[in-house]
C-alpha positions as CSV (number, residue, x, y, z in Angstrom):
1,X,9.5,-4.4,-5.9
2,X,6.0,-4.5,-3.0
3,X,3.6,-2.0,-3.9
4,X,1.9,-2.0,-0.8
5,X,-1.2,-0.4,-2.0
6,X,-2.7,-2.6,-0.3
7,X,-1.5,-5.3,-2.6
8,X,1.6,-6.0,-0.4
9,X,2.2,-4.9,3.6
10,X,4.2,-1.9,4.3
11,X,5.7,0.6,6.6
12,X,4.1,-2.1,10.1
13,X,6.0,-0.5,12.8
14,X,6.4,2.9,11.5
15,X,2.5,3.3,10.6
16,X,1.5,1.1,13.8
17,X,3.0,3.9,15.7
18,X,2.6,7.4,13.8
19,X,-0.9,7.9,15.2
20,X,0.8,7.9,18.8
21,X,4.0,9.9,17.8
22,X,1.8,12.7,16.4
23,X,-0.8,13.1,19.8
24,X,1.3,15.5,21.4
25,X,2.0,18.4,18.5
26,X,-1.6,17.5,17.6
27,X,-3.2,18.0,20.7
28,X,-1.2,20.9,21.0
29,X,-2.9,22.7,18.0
30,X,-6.0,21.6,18.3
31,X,-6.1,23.2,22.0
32,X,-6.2,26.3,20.3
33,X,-8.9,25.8,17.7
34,X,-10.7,24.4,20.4
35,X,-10.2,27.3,22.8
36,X,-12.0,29.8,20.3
37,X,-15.0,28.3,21.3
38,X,-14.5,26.3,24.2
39,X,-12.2,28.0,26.4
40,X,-9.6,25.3,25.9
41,X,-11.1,22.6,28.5
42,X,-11.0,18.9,28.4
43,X,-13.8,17.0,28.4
44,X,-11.6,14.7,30.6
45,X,-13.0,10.8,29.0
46,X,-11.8,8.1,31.0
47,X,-9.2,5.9,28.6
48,X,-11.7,3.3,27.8
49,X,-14.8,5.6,27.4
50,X,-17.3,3.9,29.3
51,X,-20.7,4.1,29.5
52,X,-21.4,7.3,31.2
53,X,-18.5,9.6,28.4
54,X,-20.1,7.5,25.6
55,X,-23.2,9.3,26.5
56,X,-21.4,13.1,27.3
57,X,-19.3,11.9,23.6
58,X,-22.8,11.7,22.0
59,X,-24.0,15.5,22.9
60,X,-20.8,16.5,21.5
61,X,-21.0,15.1,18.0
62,X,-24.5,15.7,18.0
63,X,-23.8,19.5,18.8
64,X,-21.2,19.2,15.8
65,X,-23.8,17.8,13.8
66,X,-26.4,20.3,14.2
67,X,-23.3,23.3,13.1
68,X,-24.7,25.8,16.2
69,X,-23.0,29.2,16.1
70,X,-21.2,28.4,12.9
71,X,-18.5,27.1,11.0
72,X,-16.1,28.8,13.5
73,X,-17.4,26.8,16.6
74,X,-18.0,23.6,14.1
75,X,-14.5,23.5,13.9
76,X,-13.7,23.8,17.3
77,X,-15.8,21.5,18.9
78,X,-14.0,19.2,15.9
79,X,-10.9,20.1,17.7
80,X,-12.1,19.3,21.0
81,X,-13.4,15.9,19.9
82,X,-10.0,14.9,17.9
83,X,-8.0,15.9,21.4
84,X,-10.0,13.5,22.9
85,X,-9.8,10.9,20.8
86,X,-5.9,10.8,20.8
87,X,-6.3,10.6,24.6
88,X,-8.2,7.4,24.7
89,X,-7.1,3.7,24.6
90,X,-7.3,1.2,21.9
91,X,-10.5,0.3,23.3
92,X,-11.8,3.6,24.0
93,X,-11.2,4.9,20.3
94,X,-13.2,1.5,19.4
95,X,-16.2,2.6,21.3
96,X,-15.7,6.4,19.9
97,X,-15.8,5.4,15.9
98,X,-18.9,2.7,17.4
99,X,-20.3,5.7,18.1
100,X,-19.9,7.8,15.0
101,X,-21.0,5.3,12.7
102,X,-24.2,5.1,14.5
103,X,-24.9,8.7,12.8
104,X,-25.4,6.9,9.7
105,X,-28.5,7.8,7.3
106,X,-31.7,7.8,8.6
107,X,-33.8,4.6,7.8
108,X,-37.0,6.7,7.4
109,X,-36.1,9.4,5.5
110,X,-34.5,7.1,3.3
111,X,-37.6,5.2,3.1
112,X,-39.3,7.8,1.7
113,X,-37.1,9.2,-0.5
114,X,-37.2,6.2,-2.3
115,X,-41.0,5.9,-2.3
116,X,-41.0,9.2,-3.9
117,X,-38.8,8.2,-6.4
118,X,-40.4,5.3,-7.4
119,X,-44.1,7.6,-7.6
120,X,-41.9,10.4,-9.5
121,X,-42.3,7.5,-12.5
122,X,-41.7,9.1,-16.6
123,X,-42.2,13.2,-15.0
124,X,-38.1,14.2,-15.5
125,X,-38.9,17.4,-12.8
126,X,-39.9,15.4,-10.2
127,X,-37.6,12.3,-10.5
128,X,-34.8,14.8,-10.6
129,X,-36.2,16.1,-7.3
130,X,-36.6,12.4,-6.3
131,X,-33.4,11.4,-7.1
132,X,-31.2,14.5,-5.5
133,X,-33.6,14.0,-2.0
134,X,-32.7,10.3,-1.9
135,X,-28.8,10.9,-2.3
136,X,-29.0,13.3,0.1
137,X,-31.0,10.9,2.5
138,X,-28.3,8.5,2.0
139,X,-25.2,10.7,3.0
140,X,-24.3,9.8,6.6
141,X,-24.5,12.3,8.9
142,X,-20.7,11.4,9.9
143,X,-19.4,12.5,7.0
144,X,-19.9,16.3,8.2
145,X,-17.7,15.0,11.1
146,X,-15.0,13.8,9.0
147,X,-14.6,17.0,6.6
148,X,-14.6,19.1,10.0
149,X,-11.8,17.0,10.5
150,X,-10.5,17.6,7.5
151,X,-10.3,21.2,8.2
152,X,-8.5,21.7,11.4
153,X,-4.4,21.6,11.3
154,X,-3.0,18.0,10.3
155,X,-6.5,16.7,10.2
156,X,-5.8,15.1,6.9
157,X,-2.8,13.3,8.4
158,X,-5.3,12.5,11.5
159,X,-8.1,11.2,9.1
160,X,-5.4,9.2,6.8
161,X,-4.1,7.2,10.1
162,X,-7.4,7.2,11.7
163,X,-8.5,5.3,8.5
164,X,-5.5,2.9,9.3
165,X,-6.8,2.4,13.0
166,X,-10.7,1.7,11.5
167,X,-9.7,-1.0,8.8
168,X,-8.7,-3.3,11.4
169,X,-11.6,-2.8,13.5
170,X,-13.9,-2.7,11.2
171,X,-13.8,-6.5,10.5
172,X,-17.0,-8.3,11.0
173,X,-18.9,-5.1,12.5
174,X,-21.1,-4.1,9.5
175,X,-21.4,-0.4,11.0
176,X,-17.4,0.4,11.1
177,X,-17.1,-1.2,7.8
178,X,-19.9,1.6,6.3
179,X,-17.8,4.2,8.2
180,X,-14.3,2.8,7.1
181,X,-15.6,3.0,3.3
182,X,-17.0,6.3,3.4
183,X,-13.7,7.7,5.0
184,X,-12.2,5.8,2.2
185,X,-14.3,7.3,-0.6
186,X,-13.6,11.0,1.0
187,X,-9.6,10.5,1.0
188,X,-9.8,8.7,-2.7
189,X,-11.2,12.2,-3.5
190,X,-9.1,14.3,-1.4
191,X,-6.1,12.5,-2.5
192,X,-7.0,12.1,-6.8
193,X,-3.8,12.3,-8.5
194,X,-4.4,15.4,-9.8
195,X,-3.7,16.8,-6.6
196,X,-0.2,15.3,-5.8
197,X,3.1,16.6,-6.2
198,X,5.9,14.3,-7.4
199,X,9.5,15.5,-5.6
200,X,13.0,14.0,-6.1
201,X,14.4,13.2,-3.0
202,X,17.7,13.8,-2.4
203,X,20.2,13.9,0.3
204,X,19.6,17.7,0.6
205,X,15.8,17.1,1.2
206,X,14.8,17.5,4.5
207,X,15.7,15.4,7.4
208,X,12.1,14.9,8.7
209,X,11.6,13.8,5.1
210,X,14.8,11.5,4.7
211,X,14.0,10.0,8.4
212,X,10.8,9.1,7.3
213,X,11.7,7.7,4.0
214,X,14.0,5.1,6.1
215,X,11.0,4.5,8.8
216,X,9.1,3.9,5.7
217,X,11.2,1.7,3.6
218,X,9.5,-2.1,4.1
219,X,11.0,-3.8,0.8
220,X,14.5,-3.6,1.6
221,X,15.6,-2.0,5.1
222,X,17.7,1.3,5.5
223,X,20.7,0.3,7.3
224,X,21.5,3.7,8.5
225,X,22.4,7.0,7.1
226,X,25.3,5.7,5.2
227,X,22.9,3.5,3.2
228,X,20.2,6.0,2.5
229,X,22.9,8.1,1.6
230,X,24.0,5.4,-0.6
231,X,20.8,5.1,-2.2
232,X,20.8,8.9,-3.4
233,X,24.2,8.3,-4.9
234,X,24.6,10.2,-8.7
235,X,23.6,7.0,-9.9
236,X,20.5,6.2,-8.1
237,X,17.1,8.5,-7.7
238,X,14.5,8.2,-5.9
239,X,11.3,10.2,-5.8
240,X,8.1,10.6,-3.7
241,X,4.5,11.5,-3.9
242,X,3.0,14.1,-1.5
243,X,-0.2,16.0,-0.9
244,X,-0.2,19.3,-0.5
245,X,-2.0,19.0,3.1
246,X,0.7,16.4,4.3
247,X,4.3,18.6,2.8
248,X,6.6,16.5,4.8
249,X,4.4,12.7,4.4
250,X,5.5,10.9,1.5
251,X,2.7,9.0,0.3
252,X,4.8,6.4,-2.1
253,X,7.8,6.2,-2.8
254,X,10.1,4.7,-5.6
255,X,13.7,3.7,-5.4
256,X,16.1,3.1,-8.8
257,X,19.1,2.5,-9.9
258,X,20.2,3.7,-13.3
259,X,22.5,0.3,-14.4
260,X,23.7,-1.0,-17.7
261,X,21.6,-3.8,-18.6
262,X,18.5,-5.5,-16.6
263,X,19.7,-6.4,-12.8
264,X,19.6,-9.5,-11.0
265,X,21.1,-9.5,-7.7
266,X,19.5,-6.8,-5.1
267,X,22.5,-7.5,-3.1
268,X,24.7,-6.2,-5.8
269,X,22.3,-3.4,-6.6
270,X,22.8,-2.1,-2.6
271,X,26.2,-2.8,-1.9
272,X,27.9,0.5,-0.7
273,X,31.0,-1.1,-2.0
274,X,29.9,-1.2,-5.5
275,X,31.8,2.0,-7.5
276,X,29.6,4.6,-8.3
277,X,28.2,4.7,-12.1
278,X,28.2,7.2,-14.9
279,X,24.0,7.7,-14.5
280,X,24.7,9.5,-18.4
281,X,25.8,6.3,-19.7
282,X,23.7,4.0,-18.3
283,X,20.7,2.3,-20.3
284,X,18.7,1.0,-17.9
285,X,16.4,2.0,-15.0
286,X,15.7,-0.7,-12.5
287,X,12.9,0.2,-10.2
288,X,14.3,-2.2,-7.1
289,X,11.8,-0.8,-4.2
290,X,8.6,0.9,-4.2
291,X,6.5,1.7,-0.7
292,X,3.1,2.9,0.1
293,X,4.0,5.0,3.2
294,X,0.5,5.5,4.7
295,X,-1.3,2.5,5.6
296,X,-4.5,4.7,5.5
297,X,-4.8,5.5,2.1
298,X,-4.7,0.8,1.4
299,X,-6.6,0.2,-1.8
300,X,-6.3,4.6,-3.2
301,X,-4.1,3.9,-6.2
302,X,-0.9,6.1,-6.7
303,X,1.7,3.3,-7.9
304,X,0.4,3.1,-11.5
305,X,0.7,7.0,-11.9
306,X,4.5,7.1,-9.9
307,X,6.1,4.6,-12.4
308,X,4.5,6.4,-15.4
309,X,5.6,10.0,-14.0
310,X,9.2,8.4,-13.0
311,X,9.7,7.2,-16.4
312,X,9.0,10.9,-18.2
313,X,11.3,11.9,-15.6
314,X,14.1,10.1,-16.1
315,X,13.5,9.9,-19.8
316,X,13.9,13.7,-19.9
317,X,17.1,13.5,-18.0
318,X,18.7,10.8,-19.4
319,X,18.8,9.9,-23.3
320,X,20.5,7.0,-23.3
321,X,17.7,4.9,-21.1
322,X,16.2,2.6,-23.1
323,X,15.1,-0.2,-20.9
324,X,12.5,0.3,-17.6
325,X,12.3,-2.6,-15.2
326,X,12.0,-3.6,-12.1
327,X,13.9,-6.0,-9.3
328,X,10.9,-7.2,-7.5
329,X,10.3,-9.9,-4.8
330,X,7.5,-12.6,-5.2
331,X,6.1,-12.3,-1.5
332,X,3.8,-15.1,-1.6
333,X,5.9,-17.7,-3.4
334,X,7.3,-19.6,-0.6
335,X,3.8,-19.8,1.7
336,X,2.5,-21.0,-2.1
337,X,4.9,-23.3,-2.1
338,X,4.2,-24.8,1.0
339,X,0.7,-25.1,1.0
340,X,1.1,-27.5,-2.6
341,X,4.0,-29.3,-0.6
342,X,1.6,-30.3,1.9
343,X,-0.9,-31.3,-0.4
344,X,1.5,-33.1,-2.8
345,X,5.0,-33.7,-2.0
346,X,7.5,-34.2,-4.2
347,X,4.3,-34.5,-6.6
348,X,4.8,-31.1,-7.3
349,X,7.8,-31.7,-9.4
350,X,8.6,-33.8,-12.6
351,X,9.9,-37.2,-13.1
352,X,13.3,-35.9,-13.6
353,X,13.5,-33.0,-11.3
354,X,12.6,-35.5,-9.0
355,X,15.6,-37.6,-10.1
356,X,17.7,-35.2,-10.3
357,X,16.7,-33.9,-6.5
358,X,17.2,-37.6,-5.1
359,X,21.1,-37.6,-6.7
360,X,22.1,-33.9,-4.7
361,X,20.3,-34.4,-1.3
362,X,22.9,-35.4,1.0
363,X,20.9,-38.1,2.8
364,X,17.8,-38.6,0.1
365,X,15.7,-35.9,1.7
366,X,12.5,-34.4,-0.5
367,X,12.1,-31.1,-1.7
368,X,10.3,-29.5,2.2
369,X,12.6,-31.3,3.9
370,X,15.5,-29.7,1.8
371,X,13.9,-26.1,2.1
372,X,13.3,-26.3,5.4
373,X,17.3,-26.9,6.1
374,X,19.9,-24.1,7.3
375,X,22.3,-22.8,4.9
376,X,21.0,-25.1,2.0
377,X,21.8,-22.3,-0.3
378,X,25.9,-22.8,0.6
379,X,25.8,-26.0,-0.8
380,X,26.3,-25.6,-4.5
381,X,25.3,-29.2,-5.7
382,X,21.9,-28.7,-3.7
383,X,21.2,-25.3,-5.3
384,X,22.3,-26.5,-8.5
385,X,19.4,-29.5,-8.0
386,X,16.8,-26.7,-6.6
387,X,17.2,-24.1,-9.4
388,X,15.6,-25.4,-12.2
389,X,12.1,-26.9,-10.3
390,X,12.4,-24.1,-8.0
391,X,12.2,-21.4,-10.7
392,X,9.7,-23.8,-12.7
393,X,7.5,-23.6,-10.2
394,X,7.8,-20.1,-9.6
395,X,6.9,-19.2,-13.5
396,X,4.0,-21.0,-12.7
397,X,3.0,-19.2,-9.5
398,X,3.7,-15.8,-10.9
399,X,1.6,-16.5,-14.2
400,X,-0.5,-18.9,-13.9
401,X,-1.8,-19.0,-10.2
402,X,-4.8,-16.9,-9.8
403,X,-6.6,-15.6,-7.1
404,X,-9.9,-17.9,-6.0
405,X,-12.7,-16.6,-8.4
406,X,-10.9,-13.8,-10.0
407,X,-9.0,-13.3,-13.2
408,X,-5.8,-12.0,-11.3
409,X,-2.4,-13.2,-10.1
410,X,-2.3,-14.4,-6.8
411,X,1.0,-12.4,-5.8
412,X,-0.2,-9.3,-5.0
413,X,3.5,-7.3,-6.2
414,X,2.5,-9.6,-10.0
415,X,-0.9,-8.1,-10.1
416,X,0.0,-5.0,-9.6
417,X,2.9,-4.7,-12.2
418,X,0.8,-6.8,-15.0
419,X,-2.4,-4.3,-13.9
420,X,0.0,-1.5,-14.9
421,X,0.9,-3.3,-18.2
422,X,4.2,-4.1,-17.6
423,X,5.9,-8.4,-18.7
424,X,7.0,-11.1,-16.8
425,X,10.9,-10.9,-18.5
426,X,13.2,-13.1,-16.5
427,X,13.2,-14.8,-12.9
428,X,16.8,-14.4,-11.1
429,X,18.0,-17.1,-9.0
430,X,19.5,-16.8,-5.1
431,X,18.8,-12.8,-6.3
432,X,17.8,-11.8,-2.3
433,X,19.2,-14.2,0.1
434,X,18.8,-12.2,3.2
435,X,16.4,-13.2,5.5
436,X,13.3,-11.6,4.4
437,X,14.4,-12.8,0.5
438,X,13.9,-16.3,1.8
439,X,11.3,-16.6,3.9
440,X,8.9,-14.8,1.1
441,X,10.6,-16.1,-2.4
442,X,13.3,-18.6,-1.7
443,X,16.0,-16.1,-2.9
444,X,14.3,-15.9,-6.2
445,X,13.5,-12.3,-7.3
446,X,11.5,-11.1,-10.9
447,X,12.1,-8.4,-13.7
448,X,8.9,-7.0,-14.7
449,X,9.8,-5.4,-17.9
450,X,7.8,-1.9,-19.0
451,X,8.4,-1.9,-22.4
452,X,6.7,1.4,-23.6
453,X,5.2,0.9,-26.6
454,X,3.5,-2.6,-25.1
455,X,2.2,-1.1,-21.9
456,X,-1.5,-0.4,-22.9
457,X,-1.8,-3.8,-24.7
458,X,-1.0,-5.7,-21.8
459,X,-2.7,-3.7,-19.6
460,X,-5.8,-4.3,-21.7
461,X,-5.4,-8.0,-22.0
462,X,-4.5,-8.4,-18.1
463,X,-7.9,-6.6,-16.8
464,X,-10.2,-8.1,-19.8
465,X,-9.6,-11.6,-18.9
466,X,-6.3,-11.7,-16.5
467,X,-3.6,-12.6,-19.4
468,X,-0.5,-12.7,-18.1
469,X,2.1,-10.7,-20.8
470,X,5.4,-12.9,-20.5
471,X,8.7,-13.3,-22.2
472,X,9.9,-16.2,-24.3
473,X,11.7,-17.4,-21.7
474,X,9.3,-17.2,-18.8
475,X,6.5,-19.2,-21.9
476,X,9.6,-21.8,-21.9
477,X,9.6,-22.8,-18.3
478,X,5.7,-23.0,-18.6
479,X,5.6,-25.4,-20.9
């Protein structure tokens, strides 16, 4: 299961393009907003905003700045600019955002704010006075931009992918980043989970709703209707976040199947084949796909808060569940793999694994040169050979491997499980051996087990100092 928080990628070609689908309905609205004030017009900026726009762009937000006439024509000259943004080019929106982060705090005033502060010394009055001057001195102008933004029709959707558009420009260019972080810090606010309404979806939902949910779906693809449908089955559930300003975006979204004992095989899990269960008898909850459905809202946190909410759900609904888990991929396992391949060979495995692997390969090839093969996982005296180093190595990449310098796993979907307090319980062999399964885990796939009275513990132990909570057998193939 990929939190894609942004722990692990989601929703590329859906996201890449929901900026582009919206412009049109957008533009629409915001044509009337704008015309309260405006008459309507264009300010007609060429695509790639050269020089000459740039300049007309910077009396415009400077006359939004300054909130002449009033909140009323605030708003609409807000309008006016968001039209024209979705009009523009990659490059143009570049130079646009380029040019809103230059309104950033003035250098002066923030000078001498903090002079005063530092003169204010032991008198409480005046350092309080110092103190609220200098925050305000430090607020970027741009930031009135963004909440007039927030106020026109869809501007939070507009703000949530415009932050998706900024992250990737903003790399290396120390003004966009500023920009990118404050937008960041406004939507971690606008979006606290206080504010968020968790909804079962259900084949009855809405089909903007349901068509999203499958444009959305980046851990295991919706093959059509008939398999979303499958996956809102009596036996399965699957419920989504949502803001109140964004009633048909799902924000995250979590898929389960209520089973009999902990899963191992996604292919088994989403079969439309497979008879349909009795979800009052089952025992188990398998969370097997959870997505972060706006790229723009990377690095907010709703994942931890889903799981907890799912589980009162379903624990209200269901008496007989006992067990929570999850079906999870381990997305960085195979590149992992690789890189100590390259570095070490067959080094990488023991004495006897390597034994063992020299007996099965058909013509004495090593452990790449097997990987890298077609339809190695057909032959079942070669996956018999791979299994054990293979999910060895893969106990020790989950719980042991730890990203350069920090106290956390390396695989993003690990860190965020074990951040939420949940155990390493079991690794499944050939679990996912569609294409995606093996180019990111080798077909291998990973219970994380929420056991509820353990949660808080491990979450305690896995910020503190990064200790991995794991099973007896996960300790065994450690050792």
């Amino acid at each position: 299961m990929a939190d894609n928080n942004k722990e692990a990628p989601s929703m590329t070609q859906a996201v890449g393009t929901s900026l582009i689908a919206r412009i049109k309905g957008w533009a629409k609205l915001w044509r009337e907003v704008a015309g309260t004030i405006t008459g309507g017009e264009m300010l007609n900026f060429a695509p790639d905003l050269p020089d000459d726009d740039l300049e007309r762009l910077r009396t415009q937000m400077a006359a939004c700045l300054e909130g002449k006439g009033g909140e009323v024509s605030a708003r609409a000259r807000a309008a006016a600019l968001g039209r024209e943004y979705l009009s523009l080019s990659p490059e143009g929106r570049k130079r646009f955002l380029a040019l809103m982060a230059s309104f950033g705090p003035e250098i002066g005033r923030v000078d001498a704010a903090t002079q005063a502060l530092l003169a204010a010394g032991d008198d409480g009055d005046a350092r309080a006075k110092a103190e609220h001057a200098l925050r305000t001195a430090l607020e970027p102008p741009y930031t009135r931009l963004l909440t007039q933004f927030n106020a026109l029709p869809e501007g939070v959707k507009f703000l949530v992918d415009l932050r998706a558009e900024l992250m990737g420009m903003a790399r290396g260019d120390v003004r966009l980043g500023a920009l990118e972080k404050e937008l960041k810090g406004l939507l971690a606010a606008w979006f606290d989970v206080g504010f968020l309404e968790l909804q079962r979806i259900t084949w009855r939902s809405s089909a903007c709703v349901l068509e999203k949910i499958m444009a959305y779906e980046a851990v295991h693809a919706i093959q059509g209707w008939g398999d979303l449908k499958n996956r809102l089955d009596s036996d399965r559930r699957l419920y989504a976040f949502f803001h109140p300003r964004m009633p048909e975006e799902p924000l995250i979204f979590v898929e389960v199947a209520l089973v009999n004992g902990i899963a191992g095989n996604v292919h088994e899990l989403l079969d439309p084949a497979a008879p349909v269960g009795n979800p009052d008898q089952a025992d188990t909850a398998i969370f097997y796909s959870i997505n972060n459905a706006q790229r723009g809202l990377d690095g907010i946190s709703f994942g931890n808060f889903l799981i907890k909410r799912v589980v009162e759900e379903l624990s209200r609904e269901f008496k007989k569940l006992k067990t929570f888990a999850t079906l999870s991929p381990l997305p960085g396992f195979r590149p992992w793999l690789q890189v100590q391949l390259d570095k070490d060979g067959d080094g990488v495995l023991t004495l006897a694994e390597q034994r063992k692997l020299a007996l099965s390969a058909p013509h004495g090839e090593g452990l790449a040169a097997l990987l890298a093969a077609d339809g190695w996982t057909g032959d079942s005296q070669v996956t018999e050979a791979l299994r054990g180093p293979l999910t060895r190595l893969a106990a020790r990449y989950i719980a042991l491997e730890k990203r350069p310098g920090r106290a956390r796993a390396l695989d993003p979907v690990a860190h965020f499980h074990l951040s939420n307090g949940a155990r390493v319980e079991r690794l499944n062999w050939l679990a996912d051996t569609s294409a995606k399964g093996m180019a990111q885990s080798l077909g291998l796939m990973i219970n994380y087990l929420y056991k509820l009275d353990e949660i808080e513990a491990n979450h305690e132990a896995y910020s503190a100092s990064g200790k991995v909570a794991a099973s007896s057998d996960i300790k065994a193939l450690l050792k």
